[in-house]
C-alpha positions in Angstrom: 86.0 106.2 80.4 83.2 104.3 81.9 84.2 101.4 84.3 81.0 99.4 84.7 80.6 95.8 84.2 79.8 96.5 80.2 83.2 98.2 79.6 84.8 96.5 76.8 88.9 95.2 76.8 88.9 98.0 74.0 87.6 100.7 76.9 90.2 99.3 79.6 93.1 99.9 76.7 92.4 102.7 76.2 91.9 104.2 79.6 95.6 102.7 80.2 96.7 104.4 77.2 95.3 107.9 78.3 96.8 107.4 81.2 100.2 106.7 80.2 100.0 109.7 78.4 99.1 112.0 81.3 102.0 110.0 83.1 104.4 110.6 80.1 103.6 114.3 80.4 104.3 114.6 84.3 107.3 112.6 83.6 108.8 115.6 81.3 107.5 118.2 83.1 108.1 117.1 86.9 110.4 113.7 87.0 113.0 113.9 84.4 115.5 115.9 86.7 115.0 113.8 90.1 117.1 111.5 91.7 114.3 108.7 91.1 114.1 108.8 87.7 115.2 105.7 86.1 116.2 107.5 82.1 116.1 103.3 80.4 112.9 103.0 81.3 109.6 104.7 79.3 106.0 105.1 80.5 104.0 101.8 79.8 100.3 100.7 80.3 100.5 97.0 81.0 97.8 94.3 81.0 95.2 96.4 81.2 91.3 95.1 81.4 88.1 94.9 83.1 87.8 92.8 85.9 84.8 92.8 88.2 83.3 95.3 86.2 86.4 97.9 87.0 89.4 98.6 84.9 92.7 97.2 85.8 96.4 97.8 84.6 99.6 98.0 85.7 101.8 101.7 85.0 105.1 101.7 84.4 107.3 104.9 85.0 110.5 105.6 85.1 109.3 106.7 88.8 107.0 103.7 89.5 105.3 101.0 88.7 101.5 100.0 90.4 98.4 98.5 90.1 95.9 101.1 88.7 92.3 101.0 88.3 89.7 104.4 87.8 88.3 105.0 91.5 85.7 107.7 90.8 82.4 105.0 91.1 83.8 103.0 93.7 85.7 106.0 96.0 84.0 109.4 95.7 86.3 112.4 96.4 84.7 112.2 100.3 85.1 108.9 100.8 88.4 107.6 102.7 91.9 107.7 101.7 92.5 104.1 100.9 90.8 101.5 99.1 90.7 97.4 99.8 89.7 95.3 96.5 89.4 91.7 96.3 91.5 89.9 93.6 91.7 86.3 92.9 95.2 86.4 94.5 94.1 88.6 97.3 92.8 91.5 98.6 95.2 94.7 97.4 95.0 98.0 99.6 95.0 100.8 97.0 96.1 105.0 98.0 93.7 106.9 96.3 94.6 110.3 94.5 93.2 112.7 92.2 95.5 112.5 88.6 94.9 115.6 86.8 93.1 115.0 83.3 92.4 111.3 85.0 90.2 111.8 87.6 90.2 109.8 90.7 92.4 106.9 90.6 93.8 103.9 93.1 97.1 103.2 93.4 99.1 100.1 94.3 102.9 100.4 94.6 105.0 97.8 93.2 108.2 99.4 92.7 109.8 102.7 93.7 111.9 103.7 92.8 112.5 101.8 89.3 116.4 101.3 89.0 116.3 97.5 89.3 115.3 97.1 85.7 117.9 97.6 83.1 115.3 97.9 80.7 111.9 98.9 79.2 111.8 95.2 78.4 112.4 94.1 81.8 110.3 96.2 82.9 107.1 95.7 81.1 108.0 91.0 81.8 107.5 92.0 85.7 104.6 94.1 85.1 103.0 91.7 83.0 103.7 88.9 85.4 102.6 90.5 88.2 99.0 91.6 86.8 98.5 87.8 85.8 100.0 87.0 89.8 96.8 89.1 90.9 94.7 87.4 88.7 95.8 83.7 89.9 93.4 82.5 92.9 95.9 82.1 95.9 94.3 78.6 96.6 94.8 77.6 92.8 97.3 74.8 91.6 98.8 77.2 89.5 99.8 79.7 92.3 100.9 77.2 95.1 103.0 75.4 92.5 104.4 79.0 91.8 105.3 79.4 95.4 106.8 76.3 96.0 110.8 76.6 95.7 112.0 75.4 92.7 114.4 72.2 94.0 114.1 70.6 97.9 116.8 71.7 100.6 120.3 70.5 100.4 120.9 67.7 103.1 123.4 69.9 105.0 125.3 66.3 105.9 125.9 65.4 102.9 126.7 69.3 101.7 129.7 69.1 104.6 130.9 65.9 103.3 131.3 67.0 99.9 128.2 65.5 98.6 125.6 67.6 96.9 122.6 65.3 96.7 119.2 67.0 97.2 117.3 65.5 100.5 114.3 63.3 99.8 111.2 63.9 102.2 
């Protein structure tokens, strides 16, 4: 699949989808039988689109779950190991790897190993949350309101008196 700045949303589904495939087919072949293998969860390509002119997604195994995007353009097989790509949220290091049937790809870990989630449907919420996380500017209303807690402290006075009033700053 080409990755370049013309690359439809179609082009970034469907890159997801062939690799969830490949993933499925490691899964049954490698994964099923190890320790790390979460069996309620399937193989899932989540989110996936173009951004910055490369194609972005989040895979979810019963093994993992990461931030994928093709490396071949941007990381040739001589370049380095790692890979550091700017996001709205960030910059994210990526591990980069050769996927058989995928080329080269980079690789951002999320979760491993995957037994936190009851469910495919859990599963896929989080991945889908954190893809639009990376897509959030870090300085944005949106994303400092998300990292503000959700109620102020507890005046530990009144908590030792009996009185649960929230404190007021």
């Amino acid at each position: 699949m080409k990755s370049d700045a013309q690359a439809p949303a179609t082009d970034a589904a469907a890159w997801g989808q062939r690799l969830a495939h490949i993933y499925r087919d490691i899964g049954e072949r490698a994964m099923r039988e190890l320790p790390i293998y979460n069996d309620t969860l399937d193989v899932e390509a989540v989110g996936f689109r173009v951004f910055n002119g490369t194609i972005i997604g989040i895979m979810v195994t019963p093994w993992f779950m990461n931030v994928v995007m093709p490396a071949g353009e941007m990381a040739p097989a001589a370049s380095a190991s790692t890979l550091r790509f700017r996001f709205p949220a960030g910059h994210i290091e990526f591990i980069l790897s050769d996927v058989n049937h995928a080329g080269r790809i980079a690789s951002c870990s999320l979760f491993s190993p995957m037994f936190g989630f009851a469910d495919a449907a859990c599963a896929r919420t989080t991945a889908e949350a954190a893809i639009n996380e990376l897509m959030l500017p870090a300085d944005g209303k949106e994303a400092t309101r998300r990292r503000e807690p959700a109620t102020s402290a507890i005046d530990r006075r009144s908590f030792m008196r009996g009185v649960l009033t929230e404190q007021h700053e």
